[in-house]
C-alpha positions in Angstrom: 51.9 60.0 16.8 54.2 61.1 13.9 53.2 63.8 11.8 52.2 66.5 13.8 51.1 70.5 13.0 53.0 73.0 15.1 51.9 76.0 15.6 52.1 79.1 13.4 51.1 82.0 15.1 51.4 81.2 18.4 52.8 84.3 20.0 51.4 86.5 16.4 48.0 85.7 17.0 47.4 84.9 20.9 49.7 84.2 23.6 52.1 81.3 23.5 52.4 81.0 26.8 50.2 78.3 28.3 49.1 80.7 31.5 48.6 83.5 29.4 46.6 82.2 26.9 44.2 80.5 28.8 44.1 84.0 30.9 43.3 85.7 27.8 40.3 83.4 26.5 38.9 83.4 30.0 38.9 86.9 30.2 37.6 87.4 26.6 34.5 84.8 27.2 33.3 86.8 30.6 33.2 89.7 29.0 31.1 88.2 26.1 28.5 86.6 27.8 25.0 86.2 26.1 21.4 85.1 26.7 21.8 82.3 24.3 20.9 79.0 25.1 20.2 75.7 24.0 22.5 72.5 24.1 20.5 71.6 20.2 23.6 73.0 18.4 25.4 72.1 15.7 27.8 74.6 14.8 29.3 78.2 14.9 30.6 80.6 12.6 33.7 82.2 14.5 36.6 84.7 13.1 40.1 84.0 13.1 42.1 87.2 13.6 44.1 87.8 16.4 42.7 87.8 19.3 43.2 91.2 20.5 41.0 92.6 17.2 38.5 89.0 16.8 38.8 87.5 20.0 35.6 89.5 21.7 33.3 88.5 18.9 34.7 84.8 18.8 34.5 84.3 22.2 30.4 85.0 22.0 30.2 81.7 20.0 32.5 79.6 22.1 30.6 80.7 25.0 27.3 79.0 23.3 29.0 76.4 22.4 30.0 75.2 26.1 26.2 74.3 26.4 27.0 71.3 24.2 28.7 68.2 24.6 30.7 67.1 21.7 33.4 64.4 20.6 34.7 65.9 17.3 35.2 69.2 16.2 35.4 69.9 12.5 36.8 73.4 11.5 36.8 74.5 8.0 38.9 76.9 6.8 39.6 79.0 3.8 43.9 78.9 2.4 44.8 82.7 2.9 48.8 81.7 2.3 48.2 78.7 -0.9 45.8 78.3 -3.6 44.9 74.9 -4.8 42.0 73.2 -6.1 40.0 71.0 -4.1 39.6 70.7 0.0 42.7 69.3 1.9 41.8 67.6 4.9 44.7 67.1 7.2 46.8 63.8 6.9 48.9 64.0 10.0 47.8 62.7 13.4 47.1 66.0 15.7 47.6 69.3 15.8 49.2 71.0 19.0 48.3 74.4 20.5 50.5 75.7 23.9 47.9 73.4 25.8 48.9 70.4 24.2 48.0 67.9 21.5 44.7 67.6 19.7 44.3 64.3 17.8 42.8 63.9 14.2 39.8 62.3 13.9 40.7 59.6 11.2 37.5 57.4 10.7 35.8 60.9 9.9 38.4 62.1 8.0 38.3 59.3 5.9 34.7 59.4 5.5 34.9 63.0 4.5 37.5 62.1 1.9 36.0 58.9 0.6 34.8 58.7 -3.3 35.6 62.2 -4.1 38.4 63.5 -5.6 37.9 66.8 -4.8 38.3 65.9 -1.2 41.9 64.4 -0.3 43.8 63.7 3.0 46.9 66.2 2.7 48.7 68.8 4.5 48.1 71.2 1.2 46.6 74.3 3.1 47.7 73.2 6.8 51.2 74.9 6.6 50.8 77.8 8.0 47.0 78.5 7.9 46.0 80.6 10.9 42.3 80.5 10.3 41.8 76.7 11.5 44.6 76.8 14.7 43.1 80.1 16.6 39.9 78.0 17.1 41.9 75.2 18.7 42.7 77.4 21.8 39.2 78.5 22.6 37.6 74.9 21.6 40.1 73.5 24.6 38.9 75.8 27.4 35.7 74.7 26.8 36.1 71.1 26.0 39.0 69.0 28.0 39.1 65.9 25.6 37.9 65.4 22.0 39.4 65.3 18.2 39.2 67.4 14.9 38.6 67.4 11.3 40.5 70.4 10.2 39.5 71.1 6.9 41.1 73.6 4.1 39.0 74.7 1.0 41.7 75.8 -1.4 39.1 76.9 -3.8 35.8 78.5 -2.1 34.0 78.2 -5.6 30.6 77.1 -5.5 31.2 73.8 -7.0 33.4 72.5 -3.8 31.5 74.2 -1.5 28.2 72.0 -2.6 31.0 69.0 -2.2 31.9 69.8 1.1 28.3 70.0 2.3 27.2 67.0 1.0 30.2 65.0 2.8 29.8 67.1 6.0 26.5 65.0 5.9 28.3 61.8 6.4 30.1 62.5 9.4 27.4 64.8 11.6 26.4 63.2 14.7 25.0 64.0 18.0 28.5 64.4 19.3 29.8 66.7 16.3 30.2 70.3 15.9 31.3 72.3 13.1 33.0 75.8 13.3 33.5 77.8 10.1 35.8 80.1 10.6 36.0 83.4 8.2 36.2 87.1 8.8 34.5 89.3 6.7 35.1 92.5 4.6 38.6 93.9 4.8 40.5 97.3 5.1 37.3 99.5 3.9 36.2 102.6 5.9 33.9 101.8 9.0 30.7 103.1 7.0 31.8 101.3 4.0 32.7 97.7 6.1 29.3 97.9 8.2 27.1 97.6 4.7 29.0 95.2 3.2 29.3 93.0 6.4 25.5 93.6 7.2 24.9 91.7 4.2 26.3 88.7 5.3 24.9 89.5 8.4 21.0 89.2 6.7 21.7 86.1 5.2 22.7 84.0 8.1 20.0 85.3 9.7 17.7 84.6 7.6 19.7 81.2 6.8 19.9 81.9 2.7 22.8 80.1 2.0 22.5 80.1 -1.6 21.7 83.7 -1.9 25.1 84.3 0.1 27.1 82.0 -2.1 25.6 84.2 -5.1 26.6 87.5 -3.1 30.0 86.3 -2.7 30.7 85.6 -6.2 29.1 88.8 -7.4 31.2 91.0 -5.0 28.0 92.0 -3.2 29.8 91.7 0.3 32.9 90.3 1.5 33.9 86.7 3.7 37.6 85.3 3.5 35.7 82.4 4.5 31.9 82.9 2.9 32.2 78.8 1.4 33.3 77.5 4.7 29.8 79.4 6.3 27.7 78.6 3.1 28.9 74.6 3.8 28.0 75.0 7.3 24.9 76.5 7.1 23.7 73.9 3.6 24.9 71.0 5.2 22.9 71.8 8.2 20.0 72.7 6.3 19.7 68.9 5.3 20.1 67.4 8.7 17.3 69.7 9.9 19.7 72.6 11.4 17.9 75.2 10.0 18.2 78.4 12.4 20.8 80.6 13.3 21.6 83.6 15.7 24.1 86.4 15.3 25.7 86.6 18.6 28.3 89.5 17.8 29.4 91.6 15.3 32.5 93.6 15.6 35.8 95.3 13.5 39.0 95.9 14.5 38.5 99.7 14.7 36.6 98.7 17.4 39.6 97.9 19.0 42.4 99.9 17.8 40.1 103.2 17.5 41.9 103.4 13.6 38.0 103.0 11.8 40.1 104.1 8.4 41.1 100.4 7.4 38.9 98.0 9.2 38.5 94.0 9.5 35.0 92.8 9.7 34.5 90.2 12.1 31.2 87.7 12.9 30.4 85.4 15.7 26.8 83.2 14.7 25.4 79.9 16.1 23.5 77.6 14.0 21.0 75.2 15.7 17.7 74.1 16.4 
């Protein structure tokens, strides 16, 4: 292997020590058990903060997720530290976590990128994005061996969000998940966050992508990462995915008991 993604904010974001952090997500997924099951799943919808603030409500969909044997895991992501157009889907060869290497898919990542323009092998996005690596950690506790697709949508308009979908379609198998990872509404008052977030909340549940790609650009509610969950939740629409389950939903005053400024956070599973 030569090109390989370190990590960023190992240490920032959840332990970068290899006892610790498997310590940590252990502890976080017992504490978040649910009555969820069915191995028919296709993806989750997972946030990306640190853990000590998202790692509860993340740790509900990893938990489902256990149920279901996979091979590949794409993740897509939104840029939080560059803009550009298009979706960047990671050139290099793997990206490591303080449990090791992960390797990169490359048949499916160069089906995903394959007669689209708008879709390109790169490292544009993979820098020092945060929102696809704290997945990796959790994905290896409960899975010992399998690749990824990490995928970064510079722009979350809708016009590369129906692109991504439509390409997802090409690489979804029996032994492929998707996680979209996104938080949700950011540093409103708790009253203020919980109607905004319960927005997005109604229309996973009621699996109206469309309607929560047009509340996103509208300003309706809030999702750092609304396209990657509208991509997840379209793309499963046409491969026959069509429910989904809110499993947790959190904010960081939650955590830090400060509900002046708060982080919205979601954990969903989309199956069938």
């Amino acid at each position: 292997m030569n090109l390989i993604r370190k990590p960023a904010v190992a240490g920032l974001f959840y332990p970068d020590n290899e006892k610790d952090l498997r310590n940590n997500i252990v502890n976080l997924m017992n504490k978040a058990r649910s009555e969820f099951e069915t191995k028919n799943i296709l993806g989750i919808i997972s946030p990306h903060a640190g853990y000590i603030y998202s790692g509860y409500s993340a740790a509900h969909g990893f938990n489902a997720l256990k149920q279901k044997k996979f091979n590949t895991a794409v993740i897509l992501s939104p840029s939080h530290s560059e803009y550009f157009p298009g979706i960047s889907v990671y050139s290099g060869d793997a990206y490591q976590t303080p449990f090791g290497l992960i390797p990169i898919n490359i048949n499916k990542r160069k089906i995903l990128s394959a007669g689209n323009e708008e879709i390109f092998e790169g490292i544009e996005g993979h820098r020092k994005e945060h929102a696809v690596e704290v997945q990796l950690p959790f994905l290896q506790v409960i899975n010992k061996e399998f690749d990824i697709v990490p995928v970064v949508i510079g722009d979350q308009s809708k016009k590369y969000i129906d692109i991504v979908a439509d390409k997802l379609v090409d690489i979804i198998d029996d032994k492929t998940i998707v996680v979209a990872s996104s938080d949700l509404s950011h540093f409103y008052d708790k009253a203020t966050a919980d109607k905004l977030d319960s927005i997005v909340q109604s229309r996973i549940e009621n699996f109206e992508f469309d309607e929560l790609q047009s509340d996103l650009e509208k300003n309706k509610c809030e999702a750092c990462g609304g396209g990657a969950i509208v991509a997840l939740m379209k793309s499963a629409y046409q491969v026959n995915f069509r429910k989904s389950k809110i499993l947790s939903r959190t904010d960081s005053g939650d955590f830090s008991g400060d509900n002046r400024r708060v982080v919205g956070y979601l954990s969903a599973v989309v199956y069938n």
